[in-house]
N, C-alpha and C positions, 0 to 999 in steps of 0.2 A: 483758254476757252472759259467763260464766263461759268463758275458752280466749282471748277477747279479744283482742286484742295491741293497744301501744300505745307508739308509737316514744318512747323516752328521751332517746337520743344517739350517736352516732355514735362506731366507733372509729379508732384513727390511720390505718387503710386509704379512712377513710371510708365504714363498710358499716354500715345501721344496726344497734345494738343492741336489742332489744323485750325490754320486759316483761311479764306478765299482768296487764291489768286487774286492780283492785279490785273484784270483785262487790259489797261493803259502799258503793261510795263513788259519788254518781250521776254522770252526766255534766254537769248541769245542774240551780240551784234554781229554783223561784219562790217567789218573796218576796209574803207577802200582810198588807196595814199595816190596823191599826184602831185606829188613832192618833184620826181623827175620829167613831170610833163612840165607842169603850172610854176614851177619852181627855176626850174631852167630857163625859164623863158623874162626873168628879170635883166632888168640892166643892168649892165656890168659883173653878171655872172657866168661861167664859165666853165663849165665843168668835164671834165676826163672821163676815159671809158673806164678807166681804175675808180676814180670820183663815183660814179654810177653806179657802179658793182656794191661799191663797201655799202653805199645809202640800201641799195637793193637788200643786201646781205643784213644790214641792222635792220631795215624794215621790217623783213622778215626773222628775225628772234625777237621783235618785240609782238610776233603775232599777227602781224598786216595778214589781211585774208587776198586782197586784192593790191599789187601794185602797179600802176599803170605809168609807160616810160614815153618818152616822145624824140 
């Protein structure tokens, strides 16, 4: 929200410093993967229900919020 504040750093008193928020920039993404949708659907790709699991399973520890499979 636009007026925002958001502690930087502290100065040699140790009192903090704040700057304004970035209206442009969000607080948080979510990531949404279709690797196994958009992905699979290449030429000469082929892939296992074991193949789809492990990508599912990497996807998610690296974070994916959303994975969509096809």
């Amino acid at each position: 929200m636009p007026g925002d504040k958001v502690e930087t750093e502290t100065d040699v008193a140790g009192d903090e410093l704040l700057a304004p928020r970035d209206p442009g920039v969000p607080e948080a993404v979510e990531i949404y993967d279709t690797t196994l949708r958009d992905g699979a659907q290449l030429e000469g790709i082929s892939l296992t229900v074991d193949d789809k699991l492990r990508i599912a399973d990497e996807l998610d520890n690296l974070g994916v919020h959303f994975i969509e499979g096809g």
